[in-house]
C-alpha distance (Angstrom), angle and dihedral (degrees) to the residues before:
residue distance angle dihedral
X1 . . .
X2 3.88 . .
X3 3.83 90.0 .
X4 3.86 77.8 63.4
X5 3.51 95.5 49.1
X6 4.06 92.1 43.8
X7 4.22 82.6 59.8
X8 3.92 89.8 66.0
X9 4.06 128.7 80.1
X10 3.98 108.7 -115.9
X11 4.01 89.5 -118.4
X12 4.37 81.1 64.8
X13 3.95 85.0 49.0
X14 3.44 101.1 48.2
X15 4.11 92.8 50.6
X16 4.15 78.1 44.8
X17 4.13 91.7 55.1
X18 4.11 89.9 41.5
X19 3.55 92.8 48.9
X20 4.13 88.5 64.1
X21 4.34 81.4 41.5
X22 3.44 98.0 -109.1
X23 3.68 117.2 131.1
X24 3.98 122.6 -113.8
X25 3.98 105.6 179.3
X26 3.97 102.7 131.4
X27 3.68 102.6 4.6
X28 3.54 115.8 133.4
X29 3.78 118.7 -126.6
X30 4.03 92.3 -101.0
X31 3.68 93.2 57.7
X32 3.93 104.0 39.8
X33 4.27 78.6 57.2
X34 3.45 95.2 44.8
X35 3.97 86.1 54.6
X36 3.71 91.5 45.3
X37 4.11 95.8 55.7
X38 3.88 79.7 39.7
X39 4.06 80.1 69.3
X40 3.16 105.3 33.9
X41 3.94 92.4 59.6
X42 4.06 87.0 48.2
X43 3.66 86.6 50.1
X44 3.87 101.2 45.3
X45 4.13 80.5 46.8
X46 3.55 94.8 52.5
X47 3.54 88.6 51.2
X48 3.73 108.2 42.0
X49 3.87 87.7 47.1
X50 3.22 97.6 62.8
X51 3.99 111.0 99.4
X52 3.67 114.7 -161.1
X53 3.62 128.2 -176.2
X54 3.68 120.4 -102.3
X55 3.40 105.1 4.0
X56 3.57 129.1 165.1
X57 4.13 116.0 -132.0
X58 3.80 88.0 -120.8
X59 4.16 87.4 51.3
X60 3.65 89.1 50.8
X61 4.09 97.5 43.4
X62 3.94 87.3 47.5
X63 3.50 87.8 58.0
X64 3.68 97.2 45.8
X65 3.49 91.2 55.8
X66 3.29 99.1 42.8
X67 4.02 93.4 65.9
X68 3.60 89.7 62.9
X69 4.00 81.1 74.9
X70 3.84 92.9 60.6
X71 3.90 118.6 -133.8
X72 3.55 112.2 -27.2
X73 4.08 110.4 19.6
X74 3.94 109.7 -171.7
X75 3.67 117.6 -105.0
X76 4.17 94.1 -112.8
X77 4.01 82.9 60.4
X78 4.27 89.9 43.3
X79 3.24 88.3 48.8
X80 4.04 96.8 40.6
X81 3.94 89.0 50.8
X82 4.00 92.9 42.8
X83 4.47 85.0 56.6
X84 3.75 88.7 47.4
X85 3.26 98.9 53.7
X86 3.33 104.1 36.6
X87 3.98 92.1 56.0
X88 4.12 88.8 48.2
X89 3.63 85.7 59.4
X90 4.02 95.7 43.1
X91 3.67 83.4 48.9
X92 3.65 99.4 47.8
X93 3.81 92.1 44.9
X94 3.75 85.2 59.9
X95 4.16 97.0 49.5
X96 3.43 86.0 51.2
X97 4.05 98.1 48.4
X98 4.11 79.2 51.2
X99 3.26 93.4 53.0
X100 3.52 91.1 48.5
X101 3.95 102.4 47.4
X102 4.12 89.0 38.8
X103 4.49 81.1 60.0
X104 3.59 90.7 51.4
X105 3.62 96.1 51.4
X106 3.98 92.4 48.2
X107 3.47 87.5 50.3
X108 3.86 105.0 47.9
């Protein structure tokens, strides 16, 4: 994530760091990123700690990935991390039917 961060001009940073309503007058660049990763591990905690009652494993990993967007991630990137996810699972559901029918077979 900081090599992210690194990417950006410190003016982008600083509107980044007031956003959350911490100031960013005289910080140099290092620190104002350093404060940024600071919430974006709070956020991802927030986020992955909170248990919620029957909820699929693509709900949850939606969710998870969603924090990495902060507070209020567009709907294009909702949507873009909804698609994603939703084929990893499709795509893991079939490895693991593979796997499954390929362990039959070796054992009958």
């Amino acid at each position: 994530m900081e090599g992210w961060y690194t990417q950006l001009k410190r003016n982008t940073l600083k509107e980044l760091l007031e956003v959350h309503g911490r100031s960013a007058s005289n910080k140099a660049k290092r620190v104002i990123i350093a404060e940024l990763m600071e919430l974006d591990r709070g956020n991802l905690a927030a986020a992955t700690s909170t248990v919620r009652e029957n909820e699929s494993p693509t709900n949850k990993e939606i969710r998870e990935r969603l924090a990495w967007f902060r507070l209020n991630p567009t709907a294009e990137i909702i949507l873009q991390v909804m698609n994603l996810v939703t084929e990893e699972a499709k795509q893991k559901a079939q490895l693991e039917l593979q796997i499954r029918l390929a362990e039959t077979q070796r054992t009958a």
